[in-house]
SERO-4910 file (N, C-alpha, C, O; in steps of 0.05 Angstrom, whole numbers):
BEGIN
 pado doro    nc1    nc2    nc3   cac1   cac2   cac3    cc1    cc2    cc3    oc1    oc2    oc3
  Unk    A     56   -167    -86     59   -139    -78     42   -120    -95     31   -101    -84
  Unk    A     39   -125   -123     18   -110   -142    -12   -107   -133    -29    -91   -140
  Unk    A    -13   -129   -114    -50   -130   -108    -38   -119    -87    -39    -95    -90
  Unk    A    -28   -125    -67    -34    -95    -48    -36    -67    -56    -54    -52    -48
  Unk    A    -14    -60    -75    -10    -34    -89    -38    -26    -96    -48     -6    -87
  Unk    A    -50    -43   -113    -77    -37   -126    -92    -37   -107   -105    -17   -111
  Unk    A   -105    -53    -76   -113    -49    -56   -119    -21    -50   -141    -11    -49
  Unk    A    -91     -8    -45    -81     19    -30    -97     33    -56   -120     41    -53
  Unk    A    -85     35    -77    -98     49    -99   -127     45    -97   -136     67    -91
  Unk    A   -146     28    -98   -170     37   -101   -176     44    -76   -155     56    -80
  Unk    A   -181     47    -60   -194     41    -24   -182     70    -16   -199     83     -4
  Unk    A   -152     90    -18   -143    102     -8   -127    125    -30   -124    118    -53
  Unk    A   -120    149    -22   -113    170    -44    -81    172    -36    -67    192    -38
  Unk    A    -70    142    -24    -41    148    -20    -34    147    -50    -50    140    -67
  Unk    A     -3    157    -56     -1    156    -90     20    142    -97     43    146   -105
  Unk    A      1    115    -89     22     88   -104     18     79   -133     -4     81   -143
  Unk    A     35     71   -144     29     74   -171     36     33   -187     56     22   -197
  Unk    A      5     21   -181     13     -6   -176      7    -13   -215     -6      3   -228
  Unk    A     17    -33   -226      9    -46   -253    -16    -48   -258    -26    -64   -241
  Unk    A    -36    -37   -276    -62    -48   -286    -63    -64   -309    -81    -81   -311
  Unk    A    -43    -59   -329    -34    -77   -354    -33   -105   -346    -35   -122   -364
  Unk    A    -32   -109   -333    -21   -143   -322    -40   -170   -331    -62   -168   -343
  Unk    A    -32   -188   -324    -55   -203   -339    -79   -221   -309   -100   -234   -312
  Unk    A    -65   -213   -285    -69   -215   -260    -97   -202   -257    -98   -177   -261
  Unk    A   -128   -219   -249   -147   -210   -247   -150   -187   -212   -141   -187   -189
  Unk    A   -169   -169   -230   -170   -149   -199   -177   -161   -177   -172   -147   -157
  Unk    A   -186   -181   -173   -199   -193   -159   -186   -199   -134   -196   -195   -111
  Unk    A   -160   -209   -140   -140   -217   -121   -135   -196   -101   -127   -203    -78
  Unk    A   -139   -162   -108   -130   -155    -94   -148   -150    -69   -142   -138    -49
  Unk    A   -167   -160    -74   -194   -157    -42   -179   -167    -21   -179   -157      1
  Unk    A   -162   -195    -28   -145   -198     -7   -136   -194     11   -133   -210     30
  Unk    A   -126   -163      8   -118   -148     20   -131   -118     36   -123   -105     56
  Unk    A   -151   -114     18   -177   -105     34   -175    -99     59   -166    -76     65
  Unk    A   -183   -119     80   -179   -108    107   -161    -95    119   -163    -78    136
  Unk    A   -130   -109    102   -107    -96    113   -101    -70    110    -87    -57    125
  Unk    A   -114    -62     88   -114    -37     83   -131    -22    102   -120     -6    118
  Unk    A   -154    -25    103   -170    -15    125   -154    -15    154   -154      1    172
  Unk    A   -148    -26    153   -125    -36    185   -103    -15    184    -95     -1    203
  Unk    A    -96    -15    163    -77     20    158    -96     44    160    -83     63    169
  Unk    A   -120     50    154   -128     74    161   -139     76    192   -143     97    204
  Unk    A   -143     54    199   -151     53    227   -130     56    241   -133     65    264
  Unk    A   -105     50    232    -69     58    249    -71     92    254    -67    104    275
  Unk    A    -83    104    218    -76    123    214    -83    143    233    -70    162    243
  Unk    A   -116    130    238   -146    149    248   -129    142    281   -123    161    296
  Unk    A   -124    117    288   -121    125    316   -101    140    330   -104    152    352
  Unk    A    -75    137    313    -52    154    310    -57    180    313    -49    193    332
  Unk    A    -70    186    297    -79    228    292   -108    224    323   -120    245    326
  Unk    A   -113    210    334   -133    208    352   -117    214    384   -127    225    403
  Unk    A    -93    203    382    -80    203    404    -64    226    398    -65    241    417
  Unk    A    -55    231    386    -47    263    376    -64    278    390    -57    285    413
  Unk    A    -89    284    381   -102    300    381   -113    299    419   -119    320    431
  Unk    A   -114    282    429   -118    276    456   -101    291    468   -110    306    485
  Unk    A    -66    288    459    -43    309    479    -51    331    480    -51    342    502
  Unk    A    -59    344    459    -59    369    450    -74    377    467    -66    390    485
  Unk    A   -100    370    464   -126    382    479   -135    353    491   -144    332    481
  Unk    A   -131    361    516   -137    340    541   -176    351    553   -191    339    567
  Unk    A   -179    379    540   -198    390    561   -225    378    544   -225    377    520
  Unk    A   -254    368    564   -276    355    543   -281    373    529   -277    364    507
  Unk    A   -291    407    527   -298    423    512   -285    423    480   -294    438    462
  Unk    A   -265    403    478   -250    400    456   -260    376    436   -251    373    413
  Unk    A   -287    355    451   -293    341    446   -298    338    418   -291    318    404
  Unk    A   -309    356    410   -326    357    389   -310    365    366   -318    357    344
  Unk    A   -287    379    366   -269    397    349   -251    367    338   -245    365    314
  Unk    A   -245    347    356   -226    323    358   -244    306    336   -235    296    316
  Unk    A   -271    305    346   -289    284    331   -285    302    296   -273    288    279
  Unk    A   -292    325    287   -290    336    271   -268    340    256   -273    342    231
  Unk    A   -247    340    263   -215    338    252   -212    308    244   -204    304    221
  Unk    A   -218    278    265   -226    257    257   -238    246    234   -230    228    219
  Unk    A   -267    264    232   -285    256    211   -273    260    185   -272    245    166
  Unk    A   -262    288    189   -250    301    161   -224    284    151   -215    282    128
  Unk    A   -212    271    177   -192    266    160   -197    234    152   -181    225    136
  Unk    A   -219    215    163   -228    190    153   -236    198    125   -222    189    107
  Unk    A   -257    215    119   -259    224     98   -246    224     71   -252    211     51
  Unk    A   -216    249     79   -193    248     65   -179    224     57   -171    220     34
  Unk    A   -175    209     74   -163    188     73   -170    162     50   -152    151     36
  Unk    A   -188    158     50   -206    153     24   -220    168     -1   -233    156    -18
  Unk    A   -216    191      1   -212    205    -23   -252    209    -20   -259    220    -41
  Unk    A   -272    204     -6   -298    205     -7   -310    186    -30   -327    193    -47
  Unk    A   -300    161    -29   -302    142    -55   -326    127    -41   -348    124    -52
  Unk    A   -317    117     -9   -349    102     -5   -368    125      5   -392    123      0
  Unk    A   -359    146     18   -384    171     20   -406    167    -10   -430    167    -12
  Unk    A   -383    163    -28   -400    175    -58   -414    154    -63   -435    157    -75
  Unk    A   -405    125    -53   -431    109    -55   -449    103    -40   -470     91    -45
  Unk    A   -439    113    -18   -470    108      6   -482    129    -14   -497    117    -29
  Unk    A   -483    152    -19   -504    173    -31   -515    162    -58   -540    165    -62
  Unk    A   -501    151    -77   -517    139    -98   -526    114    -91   -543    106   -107
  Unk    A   -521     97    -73   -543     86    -66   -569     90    -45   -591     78    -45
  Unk    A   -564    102    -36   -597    117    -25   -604    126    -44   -628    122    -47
  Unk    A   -591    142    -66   -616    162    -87   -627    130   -106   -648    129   -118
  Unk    A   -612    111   -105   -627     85   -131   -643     68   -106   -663     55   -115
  Unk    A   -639     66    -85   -654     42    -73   -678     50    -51   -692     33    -39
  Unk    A   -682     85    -47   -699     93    -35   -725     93    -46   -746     83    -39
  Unk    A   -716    112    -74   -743    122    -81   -766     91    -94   -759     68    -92
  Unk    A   -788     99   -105   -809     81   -111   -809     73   -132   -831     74   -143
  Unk    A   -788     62   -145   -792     63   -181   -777     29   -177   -772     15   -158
  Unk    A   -775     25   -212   -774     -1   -212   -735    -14   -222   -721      6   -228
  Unk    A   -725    -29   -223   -701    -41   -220   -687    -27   -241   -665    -16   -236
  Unk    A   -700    -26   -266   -682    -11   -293   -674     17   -281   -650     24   -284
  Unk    A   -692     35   -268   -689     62   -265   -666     69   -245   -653     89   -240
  Unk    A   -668     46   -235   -650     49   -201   -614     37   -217   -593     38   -204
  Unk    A   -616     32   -232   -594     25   -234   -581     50   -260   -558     58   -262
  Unk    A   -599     55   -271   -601     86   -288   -589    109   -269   -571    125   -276
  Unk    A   -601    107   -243   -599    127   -232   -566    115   -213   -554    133   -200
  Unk    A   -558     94   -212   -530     92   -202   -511     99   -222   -489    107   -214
  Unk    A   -514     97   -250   -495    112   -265   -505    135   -269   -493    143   -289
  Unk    A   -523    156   -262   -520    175   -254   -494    194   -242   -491    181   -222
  Unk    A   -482    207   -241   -461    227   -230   -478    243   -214   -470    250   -192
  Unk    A   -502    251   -226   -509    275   -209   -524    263   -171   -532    241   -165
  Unk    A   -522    282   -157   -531    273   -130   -557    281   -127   -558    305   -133
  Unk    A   -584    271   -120   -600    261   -112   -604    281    -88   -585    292    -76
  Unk    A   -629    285    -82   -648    280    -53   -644    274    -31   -641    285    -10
  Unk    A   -644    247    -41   -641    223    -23   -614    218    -21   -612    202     -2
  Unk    A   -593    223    -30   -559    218    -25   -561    248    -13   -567    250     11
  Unk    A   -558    259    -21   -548    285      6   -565    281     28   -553    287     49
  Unk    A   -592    272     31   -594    265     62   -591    236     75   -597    231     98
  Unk    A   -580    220     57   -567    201     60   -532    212     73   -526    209     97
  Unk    A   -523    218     63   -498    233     63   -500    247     96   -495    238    119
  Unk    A   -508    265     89   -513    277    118   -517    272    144   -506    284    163
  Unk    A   -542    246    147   -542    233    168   -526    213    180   -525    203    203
  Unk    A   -510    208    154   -493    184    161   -466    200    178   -454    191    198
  Unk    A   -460    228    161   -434    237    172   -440    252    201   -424    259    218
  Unk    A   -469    254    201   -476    269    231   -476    241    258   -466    247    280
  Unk    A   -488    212    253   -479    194    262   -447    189    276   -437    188    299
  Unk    A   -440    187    251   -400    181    249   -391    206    273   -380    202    295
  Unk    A   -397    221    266   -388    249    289   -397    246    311   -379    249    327
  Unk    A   -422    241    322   -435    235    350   -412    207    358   -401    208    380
  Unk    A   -409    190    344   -398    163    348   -374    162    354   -364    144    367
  Unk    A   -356    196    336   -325    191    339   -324    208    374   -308    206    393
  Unk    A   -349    226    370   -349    248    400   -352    229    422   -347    238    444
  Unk    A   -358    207    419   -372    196    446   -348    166    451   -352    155    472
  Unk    A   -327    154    433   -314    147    439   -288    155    448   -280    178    441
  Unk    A   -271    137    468   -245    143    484   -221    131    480   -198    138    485
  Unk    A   -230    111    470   -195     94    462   -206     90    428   -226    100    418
  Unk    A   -178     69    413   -174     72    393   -187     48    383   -187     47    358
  Unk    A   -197     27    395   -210     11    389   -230     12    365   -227     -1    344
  Unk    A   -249     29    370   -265     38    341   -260     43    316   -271     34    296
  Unk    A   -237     61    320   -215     66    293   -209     49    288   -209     50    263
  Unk    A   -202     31    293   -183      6    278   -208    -10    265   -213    -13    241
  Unk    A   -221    -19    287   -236    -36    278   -255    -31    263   -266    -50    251
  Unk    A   -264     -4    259   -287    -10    248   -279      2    203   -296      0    185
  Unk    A   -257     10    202   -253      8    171   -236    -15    163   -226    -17    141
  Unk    A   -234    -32    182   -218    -63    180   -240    -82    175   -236    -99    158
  Unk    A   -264    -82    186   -291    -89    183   -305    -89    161   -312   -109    149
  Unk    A   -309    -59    154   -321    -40    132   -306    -56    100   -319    -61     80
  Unk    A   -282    -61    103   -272    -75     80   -272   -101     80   -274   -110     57
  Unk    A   -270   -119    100   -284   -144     99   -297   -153     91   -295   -175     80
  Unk    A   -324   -131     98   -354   -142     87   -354   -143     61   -364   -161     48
  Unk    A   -341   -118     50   -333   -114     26   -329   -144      1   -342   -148    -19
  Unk    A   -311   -156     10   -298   -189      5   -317   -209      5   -321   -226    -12
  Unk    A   -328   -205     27   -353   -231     34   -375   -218     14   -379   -230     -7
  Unk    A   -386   -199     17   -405   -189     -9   -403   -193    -32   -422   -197    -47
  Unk    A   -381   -193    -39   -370   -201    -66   -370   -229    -76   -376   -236    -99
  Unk    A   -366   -239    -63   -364   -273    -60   -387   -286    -53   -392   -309    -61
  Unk    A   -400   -273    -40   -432   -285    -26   -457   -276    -55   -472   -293    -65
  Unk    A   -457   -249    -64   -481   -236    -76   -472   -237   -100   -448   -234   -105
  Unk    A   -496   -242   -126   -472   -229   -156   -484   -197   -164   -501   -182   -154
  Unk    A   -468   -197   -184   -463   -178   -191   -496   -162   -204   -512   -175   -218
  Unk    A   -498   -140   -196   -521   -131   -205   -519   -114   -232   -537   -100   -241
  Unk    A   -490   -119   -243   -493   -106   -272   -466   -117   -283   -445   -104   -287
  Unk    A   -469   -139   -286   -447   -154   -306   -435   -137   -322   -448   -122   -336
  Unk    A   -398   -139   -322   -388   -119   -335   -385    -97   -329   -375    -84   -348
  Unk    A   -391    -80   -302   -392    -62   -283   -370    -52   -270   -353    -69   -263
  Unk    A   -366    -30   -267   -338    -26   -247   -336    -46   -223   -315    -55   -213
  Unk    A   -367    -51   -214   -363    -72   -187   -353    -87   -203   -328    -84   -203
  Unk    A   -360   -106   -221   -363   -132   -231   -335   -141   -235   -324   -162   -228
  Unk    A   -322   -116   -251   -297   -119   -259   -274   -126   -236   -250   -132   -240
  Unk    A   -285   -125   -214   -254   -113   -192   -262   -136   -172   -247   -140   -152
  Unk    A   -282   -150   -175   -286   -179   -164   -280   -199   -174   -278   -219   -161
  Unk    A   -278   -199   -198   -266   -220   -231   -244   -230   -212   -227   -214   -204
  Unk    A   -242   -260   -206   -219   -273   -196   -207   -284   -170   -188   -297   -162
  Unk    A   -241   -265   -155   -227   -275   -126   -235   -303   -120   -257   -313   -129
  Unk    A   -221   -315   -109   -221   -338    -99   -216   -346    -68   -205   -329    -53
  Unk    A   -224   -370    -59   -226   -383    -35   -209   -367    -13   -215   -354      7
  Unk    A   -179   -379    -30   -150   -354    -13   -158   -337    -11   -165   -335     12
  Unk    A   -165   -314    -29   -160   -289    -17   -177   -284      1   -169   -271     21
  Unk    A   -214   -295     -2   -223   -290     20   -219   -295     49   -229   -279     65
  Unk    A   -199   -325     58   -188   -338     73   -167   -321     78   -164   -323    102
  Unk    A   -142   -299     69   -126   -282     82   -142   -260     84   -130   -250    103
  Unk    A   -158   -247     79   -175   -222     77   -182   -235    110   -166   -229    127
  Unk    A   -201   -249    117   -213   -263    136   -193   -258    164   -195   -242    183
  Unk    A   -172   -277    156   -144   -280    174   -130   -252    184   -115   -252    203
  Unk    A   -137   -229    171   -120   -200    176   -139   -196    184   -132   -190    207
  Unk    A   -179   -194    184   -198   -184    202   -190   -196    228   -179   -180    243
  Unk    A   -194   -226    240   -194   -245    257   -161   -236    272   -158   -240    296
  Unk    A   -148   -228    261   -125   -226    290   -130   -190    295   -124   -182    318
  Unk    A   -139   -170    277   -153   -149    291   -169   -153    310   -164   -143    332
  Unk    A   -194   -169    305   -212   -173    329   -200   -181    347   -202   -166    366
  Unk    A   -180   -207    354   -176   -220    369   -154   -199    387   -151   -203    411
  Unk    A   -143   -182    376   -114   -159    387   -138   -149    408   -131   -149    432
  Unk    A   -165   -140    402   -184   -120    413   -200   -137    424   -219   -123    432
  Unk    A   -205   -163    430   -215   -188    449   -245   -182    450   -261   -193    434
  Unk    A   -255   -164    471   -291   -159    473   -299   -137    448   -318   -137    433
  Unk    A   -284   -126    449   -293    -99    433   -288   -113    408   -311   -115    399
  Unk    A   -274   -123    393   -274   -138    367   -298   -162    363   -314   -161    345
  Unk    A   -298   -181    381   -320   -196    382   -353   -179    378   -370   -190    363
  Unk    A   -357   -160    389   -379   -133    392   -379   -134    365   -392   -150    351
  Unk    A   -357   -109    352   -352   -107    332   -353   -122    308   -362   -108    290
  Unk    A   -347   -142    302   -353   -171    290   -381   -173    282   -391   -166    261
  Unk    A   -393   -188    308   -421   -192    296   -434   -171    294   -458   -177    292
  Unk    A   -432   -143    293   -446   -122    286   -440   -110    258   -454    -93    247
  Unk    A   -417   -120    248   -405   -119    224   -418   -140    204   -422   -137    179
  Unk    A   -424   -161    217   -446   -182    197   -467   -186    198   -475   -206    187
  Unk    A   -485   -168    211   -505   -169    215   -508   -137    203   -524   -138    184
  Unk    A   -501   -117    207   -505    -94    182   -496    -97    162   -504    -81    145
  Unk    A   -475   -118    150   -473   -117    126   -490   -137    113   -502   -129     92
  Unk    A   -493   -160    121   -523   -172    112   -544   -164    111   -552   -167     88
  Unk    A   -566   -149    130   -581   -131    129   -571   -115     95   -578   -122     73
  Unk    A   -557    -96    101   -556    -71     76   -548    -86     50   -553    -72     30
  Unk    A   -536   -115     44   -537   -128     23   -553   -138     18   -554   -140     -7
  Unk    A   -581   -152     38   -590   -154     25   -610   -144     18   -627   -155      3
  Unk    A   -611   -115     30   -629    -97     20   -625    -90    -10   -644    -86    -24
  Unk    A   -598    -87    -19   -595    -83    -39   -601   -101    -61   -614    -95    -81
  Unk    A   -590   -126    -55   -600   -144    -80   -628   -151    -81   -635   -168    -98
  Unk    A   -653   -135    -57   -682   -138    -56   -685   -129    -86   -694   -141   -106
  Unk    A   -672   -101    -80   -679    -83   -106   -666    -85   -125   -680    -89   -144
  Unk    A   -638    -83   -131   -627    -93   -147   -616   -116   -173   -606   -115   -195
  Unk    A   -623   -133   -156   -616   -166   -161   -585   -177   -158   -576   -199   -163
  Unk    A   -574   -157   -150   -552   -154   -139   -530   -130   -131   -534   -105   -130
  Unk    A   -508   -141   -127   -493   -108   -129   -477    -95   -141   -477   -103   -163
  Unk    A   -461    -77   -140   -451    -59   -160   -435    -50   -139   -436    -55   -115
  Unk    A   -405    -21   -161   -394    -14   -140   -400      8   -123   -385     20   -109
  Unk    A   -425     13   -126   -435     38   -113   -443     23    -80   -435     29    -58
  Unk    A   -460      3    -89   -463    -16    -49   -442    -22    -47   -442    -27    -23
  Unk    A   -422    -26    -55   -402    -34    -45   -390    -14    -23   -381    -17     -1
  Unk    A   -392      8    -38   -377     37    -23   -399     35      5   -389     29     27
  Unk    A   -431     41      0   -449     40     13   -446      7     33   -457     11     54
  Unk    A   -437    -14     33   -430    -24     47   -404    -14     70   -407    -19     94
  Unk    A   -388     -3     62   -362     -1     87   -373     18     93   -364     19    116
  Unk    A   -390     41     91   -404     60    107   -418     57    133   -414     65    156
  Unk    A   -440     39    120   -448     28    129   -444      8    157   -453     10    180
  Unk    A   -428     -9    146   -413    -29    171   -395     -4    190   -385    -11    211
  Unk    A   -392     18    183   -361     32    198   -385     47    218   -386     41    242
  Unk    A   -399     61    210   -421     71    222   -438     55    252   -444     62    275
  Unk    A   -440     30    235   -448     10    258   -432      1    279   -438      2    303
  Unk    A   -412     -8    270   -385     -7    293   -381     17    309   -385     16    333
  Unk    A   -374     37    299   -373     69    315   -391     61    327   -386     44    344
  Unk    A   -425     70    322   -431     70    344   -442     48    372   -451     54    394
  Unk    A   -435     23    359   -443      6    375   -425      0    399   -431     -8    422
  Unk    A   -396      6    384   -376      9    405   -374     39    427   -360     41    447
  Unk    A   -389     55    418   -388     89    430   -408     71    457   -403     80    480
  Unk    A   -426     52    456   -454     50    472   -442     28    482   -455     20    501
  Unk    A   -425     15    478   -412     -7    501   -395      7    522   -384     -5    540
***
């Protein structure tokens, strides 16, 4: 129950208050990863069908997608927003591996992260405007944290001893195998649109990993954030065009 707690705690700004003292590596709690994503996708489609009673008329389209965005947003506290933007400002510009990783412990935002930032959330909005059922919601921050798990497990670490580094310490076979098992009966609840969803979820998160460990030599917790962006982005809109 502690690695879910810690799950919810990093990934979401609900205010659960799980053990860090423990002698239980963070690792375990990726585990749970998707499931968590699977709760904001309850959340997002819940307040989606809400928002449908209310205002049935299309002229509302856009106000629905916007109240959506803001509250996916909220919901995660802007933890992976903040790393899709520090990773565009370290993996865009022209400089060499030391500086790019200088520039991910950076705090300050970049150039290239606010128009990183921007296009991604002007995307997400066209993607939440142009979808009709709840399918996307679910699936695609159930996804987004998946990849999360498999990245972790697949790529190493591009700064040993790292906030990433630290919160992958421990995962093992299991957890990726229940992480897996809570994606796989999402997809399968959503049959075509999950299958869609799926391989478009491993095929952008491969792509943007391994763009990152081009440059990096591996990853950190800033792609990581910049991964579930990423994948959630791709799902929206690939499911908006099915």
């Amino acid at each position: 129950m502690n690695d879910l707690l810690r799950a919810l705690s990093l990934l979401t700004i609900l205010p659960v208050r799980p053990r860090w003292d423990g002698e239980a590596p963070l690792g375990r709690a990726m585990a749970f990863y998707p499931l968590v994503g699977l709760g904001i996708g309850g959340l997002l489609a819940g307040g989606a069908a809400i928002l449908d009673r209310l205002a049935k008329e299309p002229h509302f389209s856009l106000l629905r997608a916007t109240l959506l965005l803001v509250a996916w947003v909220a919901i995660t506290g802007g933890l992976h927003l903040d790393g899709w933007g520090d990773t565009c400002d370290a993996l865009l510009p022209v400089v060499d591996r030391e500086r790019r990783l200088e520039i991910l412990r950076d705090p300050r935002m970049g150039s290239f992260g606010v128009i990183g930032i921007t296009l991604l959330l002007l995307v997400k909005l066209a993607g939440l405007q142009a979808i009709h059922d709840g399918a996307p919601l679910v699936l695609a921050p159930t996804l987004g944290r998946w990849v999360i798990v498999l990245a972790a497990a697949g790529w190493p670490s591009a700064r040993p001893g790292g906030m990433g580094d630290r919160f992958r310490q421990g995962l093992q076979r299991r957890h990726i195998a229940w992480a897996t098992l809570t994606t796989l009966a999402a997809v399968a609840w959503f049959q075509f649109d999950g299958v869609i969803a799926l391989m478009v979820a491993l095929m952008a998160g491969g792509a943007l990993a391994c763009f990152a460990v081009s440059r990096l030599g591996g990853l950190t917790g800033d792609t990581y954030g910049a991964l579930v962006e990423g994948v959630e982005a791709s799902v929206l809109v690939t499911l908006a065009l099915v």
